[in-house]
N, C-alpha and C positions, 0 to 999 in steps of 0.2 A: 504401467500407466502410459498414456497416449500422449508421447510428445507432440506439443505444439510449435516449440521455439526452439533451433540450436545455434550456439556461436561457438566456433570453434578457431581459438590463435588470432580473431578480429582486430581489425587498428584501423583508427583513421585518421589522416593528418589533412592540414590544412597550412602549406606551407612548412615552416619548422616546427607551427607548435603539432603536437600529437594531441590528439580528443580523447582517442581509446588507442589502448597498448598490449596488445597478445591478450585481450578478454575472452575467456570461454566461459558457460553455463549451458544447460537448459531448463526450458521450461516446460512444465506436465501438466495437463489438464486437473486443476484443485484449486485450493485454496487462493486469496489472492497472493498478490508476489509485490514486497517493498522496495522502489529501486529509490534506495538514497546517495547521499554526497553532497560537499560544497558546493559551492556557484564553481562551474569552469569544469565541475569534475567529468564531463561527458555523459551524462545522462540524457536531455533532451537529443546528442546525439545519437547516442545507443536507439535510442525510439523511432528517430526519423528514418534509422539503418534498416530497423525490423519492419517500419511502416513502408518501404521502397522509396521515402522520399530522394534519400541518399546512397552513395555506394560506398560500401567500404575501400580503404587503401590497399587494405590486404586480409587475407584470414578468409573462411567460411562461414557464411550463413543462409539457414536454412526457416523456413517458416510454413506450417504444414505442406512438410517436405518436399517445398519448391522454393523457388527463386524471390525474396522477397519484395512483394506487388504485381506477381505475376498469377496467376488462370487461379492456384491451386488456394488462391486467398480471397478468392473474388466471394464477398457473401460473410466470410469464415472470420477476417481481422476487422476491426476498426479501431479508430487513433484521435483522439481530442488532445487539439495543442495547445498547449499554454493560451493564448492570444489568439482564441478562435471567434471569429466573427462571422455577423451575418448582412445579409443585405438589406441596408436602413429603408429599401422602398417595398419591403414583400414583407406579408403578415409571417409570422412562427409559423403558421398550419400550410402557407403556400411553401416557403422555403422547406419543410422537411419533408411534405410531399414530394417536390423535387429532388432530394435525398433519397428516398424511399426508391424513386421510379430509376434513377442510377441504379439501386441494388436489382432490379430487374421488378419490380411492384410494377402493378399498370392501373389505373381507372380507381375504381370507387376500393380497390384492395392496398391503392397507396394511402390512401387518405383513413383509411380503417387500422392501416400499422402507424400513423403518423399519433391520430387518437389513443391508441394502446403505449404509445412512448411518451405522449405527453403526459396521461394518466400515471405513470410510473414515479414520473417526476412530480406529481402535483403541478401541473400548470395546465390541464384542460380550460379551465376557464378563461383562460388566456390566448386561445389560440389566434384568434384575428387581430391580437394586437402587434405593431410594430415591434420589432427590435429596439426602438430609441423609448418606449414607456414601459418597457421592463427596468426593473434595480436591476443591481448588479448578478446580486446573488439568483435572481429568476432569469435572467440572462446565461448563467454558469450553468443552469438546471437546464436549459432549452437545449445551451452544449452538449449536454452528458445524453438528450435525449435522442437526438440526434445523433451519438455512437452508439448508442441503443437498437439502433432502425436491423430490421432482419434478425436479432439475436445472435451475433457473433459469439465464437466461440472462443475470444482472445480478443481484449480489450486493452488499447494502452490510454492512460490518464495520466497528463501532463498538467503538474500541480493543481488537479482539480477540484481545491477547497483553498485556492489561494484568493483573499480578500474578503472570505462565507461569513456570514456571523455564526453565533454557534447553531444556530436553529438550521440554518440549510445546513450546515455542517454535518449535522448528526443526520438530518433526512439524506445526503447523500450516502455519509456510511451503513443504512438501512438497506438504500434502492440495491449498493453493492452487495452486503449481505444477501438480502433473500433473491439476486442475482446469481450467486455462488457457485450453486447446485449445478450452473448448463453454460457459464460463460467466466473463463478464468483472466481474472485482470493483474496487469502491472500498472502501478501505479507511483509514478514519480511525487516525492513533495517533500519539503523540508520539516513539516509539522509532523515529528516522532510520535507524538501523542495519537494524534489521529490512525498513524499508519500501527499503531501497537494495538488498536483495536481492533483491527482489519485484519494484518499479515502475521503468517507467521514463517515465511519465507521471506528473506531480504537479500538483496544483491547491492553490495557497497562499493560505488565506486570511490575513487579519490585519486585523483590526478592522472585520469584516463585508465586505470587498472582497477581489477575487481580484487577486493582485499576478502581475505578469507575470513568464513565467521564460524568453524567448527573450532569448540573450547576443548582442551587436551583434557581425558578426565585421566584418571589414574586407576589403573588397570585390578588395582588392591582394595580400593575401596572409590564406590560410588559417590560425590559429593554434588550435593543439591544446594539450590538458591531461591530463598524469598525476598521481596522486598516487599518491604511495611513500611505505610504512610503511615502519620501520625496527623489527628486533626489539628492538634495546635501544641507549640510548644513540645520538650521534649520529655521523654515517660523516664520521672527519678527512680536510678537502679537499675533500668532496661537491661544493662550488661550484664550484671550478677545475676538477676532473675532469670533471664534466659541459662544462665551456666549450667540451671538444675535443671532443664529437662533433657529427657534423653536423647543422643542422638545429636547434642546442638554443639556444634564448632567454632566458628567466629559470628561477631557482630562489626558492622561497619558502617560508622554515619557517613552517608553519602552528600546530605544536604542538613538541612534546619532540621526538618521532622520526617525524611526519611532512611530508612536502613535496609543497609543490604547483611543477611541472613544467611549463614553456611550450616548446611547440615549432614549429615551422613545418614543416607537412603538406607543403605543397608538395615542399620542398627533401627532408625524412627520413620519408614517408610510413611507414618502419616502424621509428621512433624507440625503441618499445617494448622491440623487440630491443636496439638499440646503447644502451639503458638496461639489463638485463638483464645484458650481458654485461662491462658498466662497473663493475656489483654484485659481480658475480662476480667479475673480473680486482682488485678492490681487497678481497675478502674481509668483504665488507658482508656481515652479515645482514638480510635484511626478513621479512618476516609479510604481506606484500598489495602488488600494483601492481594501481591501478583507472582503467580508461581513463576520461578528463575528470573533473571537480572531484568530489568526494564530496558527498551531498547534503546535509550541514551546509554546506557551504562555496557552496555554489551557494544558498542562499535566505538565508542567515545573513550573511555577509561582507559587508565595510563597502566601499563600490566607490571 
């Protein structure tokens, strides 16, 4: 697969404190990519490194295998920051024309990619309005539309569903979805939810180092994980009734009404089912079965 991104040994300090501490990864043209962590953990760094805002302290990085913000990214990257703004005296449609004509656009072909990004976003009909008569959330859309400009092939999105309600929320993880296919994005946020519908790549920082997230299986047998939501309240006997199907190893409540589910692949490679029909046959309601642990529980949970 065709890397886009690499760090290799990265760090960046800022006086004593450290951002990032000997981070390496890459990144391959696919799926989106989840970059989480605490407030502090170095993530808005990490982006600003990959976007040329900043330089690292030390270590390597590379971004279509040049120099980050240099010739070989001009067209290829783009980066929405947290706290991206526009200018309160130029309509959306003048301001990302202007945008557009940076990426090298000229004349009536800037104004024609400016139209096809705002469409993306739903806000064509908005294009001659100011910045200051947009909400919030139509504001955030004009963002995203604007690292849209050119079709880059690497996207970074700094918290960009922070404040949405749920309706832009989900129109943003659409636009990224059927995005997918020609532009692979990382995407910073602290809303695990959001990001578990989207990635299934995740890069965890926490206290400027990237913590590893490959789970040790065991070489002798395969073991697999569900979790099951429960609509309300908790399903009497859940435990023992699972015990009789085949294949089934632990249960484990993780909250009110959901559970984390150990199986062995081997033995019930389509456990899922003979959970499913276990629900059913006992008049359980649920709300969600997600194959292996939910991404709270995978970086969060005390091992």
């Amino acid at each position: 697969m065709t890397t886009l991104a690499s760090c290799q040994d990265l760090s960046k300090s800022y006086g004593n404190n450290k951002a990032l501490d000997q981070v390496s990864f890459e990144i391959t043209a696919g799926d989106p990519v989840a970059l989480v962590g605490p407030n502090g953990a170095g993530k808005t760094t990490l982006l600003s490194i990959l976007s040329g805002f900043i330089r690292p302290s030390a270590g390597r990085v590379t971004v279509f295998e040049g120099a980050p913000g240099g010739k070989k990214t001009f067209g290829k990257l783009s980066a929405l920051p947290q706290d991206a703004r526009f200018d309160p005296r130029l309509t959306v449609r003048r301001q990302l024309a202007f945008y557009a004509q940076l990426q090298g656009f000229t004349g009536k072909a800037a104004l024609h990619e400016v139209d096809r990004v705002l469409e993306l976003v739903k806000l064509e009909q908005l294009i001659y309005e100011k910045p200051e008569a947009l909400s919030h959330g139509m504001g955030k859309r004009a963002a995203i539309a604007q690292a849209l400009i050119g079709t880059p092939e690497l996207v970074l999105l700094d918290e960009p569903t922070a404040g949405l309600d749920p309706g832009n929320a989900r129109h943003l993880r659409q636009v990224i979805s059927n995005l997918s296919d020609q532009t692979t994005f990382i995407i910073s946020s602290h809303n695990l939810s959001e990001l578990e519908k989207l990635c299934h790549n995740v890069l965890f920082l926490e206290q400027g180092r990237l913590q590893p997230q490959t789970e040790q299986a065991s070489s002798a047998q395969q073991k697999s994980y569900l979790t099951l939501l429960l609509a309300n309240g908790s399903a009497e006997g859940l435990a023992e009734k699972l015990q009789l199907l085949k294949g089934f190893v632990s249960v484990e409540q993780k909250q009110k009404n959901e559970y984390l589910i150990k199986y062995d692949a081997q033995i019930a490679p389509m456990f899922d089912q003979l959970l499913l029909r276990c629900v059913a046959d006992n008049g359980w309601e649920y709300r969600q079965l997600l194959k292996g642990k939910s991404l709270e529980e995978k970086l969060f949970a005390q091992s």
